[in-house]
DODREN-632239 format. One record per residue (C-alpha): residue in one letter; y, z, x. Coordinates in steps of 0.2 Angstrom, whole numbers. Last residue first. Example, Ala and Ser with C-alpha at 12.3 -4.5 7.8 and 13.67 -1.06 7.14 Angstrom:
! residues 2
r; north; up; east
S; -5; 36; 68;
A; -22; 39; 62;
END
This chain:
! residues 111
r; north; up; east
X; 326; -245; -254;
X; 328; -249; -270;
X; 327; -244; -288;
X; 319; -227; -283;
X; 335; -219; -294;
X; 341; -214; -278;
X; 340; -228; -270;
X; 349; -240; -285;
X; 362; -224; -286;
X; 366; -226; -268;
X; 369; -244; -268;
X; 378; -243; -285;
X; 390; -232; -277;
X; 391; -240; -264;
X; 396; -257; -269;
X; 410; -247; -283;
X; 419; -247; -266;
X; 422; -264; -263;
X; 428; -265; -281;
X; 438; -249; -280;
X; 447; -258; -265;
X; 440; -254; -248;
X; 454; -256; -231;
X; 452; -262; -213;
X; 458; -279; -221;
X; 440; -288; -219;
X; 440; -297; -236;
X; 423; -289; -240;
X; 424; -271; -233;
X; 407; -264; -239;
X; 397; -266; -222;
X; 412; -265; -213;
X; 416; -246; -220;
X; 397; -240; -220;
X; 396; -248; -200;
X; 412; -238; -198;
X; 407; -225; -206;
X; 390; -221; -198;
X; 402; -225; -182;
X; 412; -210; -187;
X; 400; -198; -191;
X; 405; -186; -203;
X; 396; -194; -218;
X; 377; -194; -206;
X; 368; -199; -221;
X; 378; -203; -236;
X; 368; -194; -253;
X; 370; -178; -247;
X; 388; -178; -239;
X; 393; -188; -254;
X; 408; -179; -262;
X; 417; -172; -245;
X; 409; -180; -234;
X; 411; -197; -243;
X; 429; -195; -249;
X; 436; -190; -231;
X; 429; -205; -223;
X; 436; -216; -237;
X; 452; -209; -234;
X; 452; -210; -214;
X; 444; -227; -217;
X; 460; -230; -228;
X; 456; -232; -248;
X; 465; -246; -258;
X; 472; -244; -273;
X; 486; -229; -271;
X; 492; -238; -255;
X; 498; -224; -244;
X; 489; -213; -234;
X; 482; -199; -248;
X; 484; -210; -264;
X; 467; -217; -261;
X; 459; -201; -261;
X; 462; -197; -278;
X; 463; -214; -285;
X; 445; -214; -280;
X; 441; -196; -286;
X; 449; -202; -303;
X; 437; -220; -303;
X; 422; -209; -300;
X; 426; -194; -314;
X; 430; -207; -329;
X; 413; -216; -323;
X; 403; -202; -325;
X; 412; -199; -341;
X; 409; -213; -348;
X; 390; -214; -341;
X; 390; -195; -356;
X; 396; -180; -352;
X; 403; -178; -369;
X; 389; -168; -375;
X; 368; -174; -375;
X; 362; -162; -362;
X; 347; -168; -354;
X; 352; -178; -343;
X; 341; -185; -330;
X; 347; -192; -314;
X; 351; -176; -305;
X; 354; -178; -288;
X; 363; -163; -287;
X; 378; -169; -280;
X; 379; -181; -295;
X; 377; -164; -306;
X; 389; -156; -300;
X; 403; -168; -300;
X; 399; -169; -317;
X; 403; -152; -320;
X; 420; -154; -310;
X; 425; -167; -319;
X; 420; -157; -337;
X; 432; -144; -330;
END
């Protein structure tokens, strides 16, 4: 239930808290490193996410934060942009790059 709270309020955009409970960065970070495990396990290797995975993940939990999430050369230039070794595939830690590129925008910390 908390996940999918959570999940709510990063579609939301919300940056400010104010509810002091257990939802707390933990949290936040509990709920983005299940979603990737989530969606990594779909095509095979449960650590790495497949363009077709990480396509999925970002329309289905960043269609507001990703521009264009279904378009397939928005997720190829996404994909290579992030995709560090160049193995067609995102570890969590060529992932995790997004996610603190969006929240750095987001939060007005970049452009």
């Amino acid at each position: 239930m908390e996940h999918v709270f959570m999940l709510r309020i990063l579609q939301q955009h919300s940056v400010h808290l104010k509810y002091a409970g257990p939802f707390t960065m933990e949290s936040a970070i509990n709920v983005l490193v299940s979603q990737f495990k989530a969606y990594a396990g779909k095509d095979g290797s449960l650590h790495t996410l497949s363009k077709d995975e990480f396509q999925s993940l970002v329309a289905t939990q960043l269609p507001n934060l990703v521009k264009n999430a279904t378009d397939p050369a928005v997720i190829d230039h996404l994909m290579g942009s992030l995709d560090e070794n160049n193995d067609g595939e995102l570890t969590f830690t060529e992932f995790w790059q997004l996610i603190g590129k969006l929240a750095s925008r987001h939060a007005g910390y970049s452009q």
